[in-house]
Each structure stands twice: as structure tokens, then as C-alpha cells.
C-alpha positions in Angstrom: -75.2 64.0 26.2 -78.4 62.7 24.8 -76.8 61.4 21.4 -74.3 59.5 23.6 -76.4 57.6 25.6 -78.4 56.8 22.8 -75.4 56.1 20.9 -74.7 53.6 24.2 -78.3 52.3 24.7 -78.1 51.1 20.1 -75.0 49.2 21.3 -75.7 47.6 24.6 -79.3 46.6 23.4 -78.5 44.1 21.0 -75.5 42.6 22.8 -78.2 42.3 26.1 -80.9 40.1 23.7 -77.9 38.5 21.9 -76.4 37.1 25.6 -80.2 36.4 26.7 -81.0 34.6 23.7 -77.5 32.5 24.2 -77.2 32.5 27.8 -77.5 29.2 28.9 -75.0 28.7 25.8 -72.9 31.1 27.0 -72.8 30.2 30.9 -72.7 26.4 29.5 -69.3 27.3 27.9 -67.7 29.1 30.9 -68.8 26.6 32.8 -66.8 23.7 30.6 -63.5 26.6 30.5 -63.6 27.0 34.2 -63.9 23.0 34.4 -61.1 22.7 32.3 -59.1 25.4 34.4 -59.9 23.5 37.2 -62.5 25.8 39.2 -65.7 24.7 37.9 -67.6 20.8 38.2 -67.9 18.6 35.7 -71.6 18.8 36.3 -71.8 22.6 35.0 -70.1 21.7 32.1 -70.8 20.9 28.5 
């Protein structure tokens, strides 16, 4: 049980920092997809 989770927590860490390092990248690029789908405003996006 305790080599799982740790086996979880050496995954999850990085991608966490990785999306907080990139996240207004991130959210700026879902923002211009969800524009382009239609849902989002042209404000939001890239």
C-alpha cells in the first residue's frame, strides 16, 4: 500500500509543478480551443 502511493505521489508531483509552472499557458490554450469550438470569448483567448 505504501509503495503505491508513493509510487502515485513520484508521478502526480511533477505533473502538479509542471501544470503550475505552465498554467496560465495551459488555461491560455483551452481558453483559445474552447474559443475556436465556439464556447469560450475571444477575450480568454491567445
Amino acid at each position: 500500500m505504501d509503495k503505491d502511493y508513493a509510487f502515485v505521489m513520484v508521478i502526480i508531483l511533477p505533473v502538479l509543478w509542471i501544470w503550475n509552472k505552465h498554467k496560465t499557458y495551459i488555461s491560455g490554450y483551452l481558453w483559445h480551443f474552447l474559443y475556436k469550438m465556439g464556447v469560450g470569448t475571444p477575450e480568454n483567448s491567445l
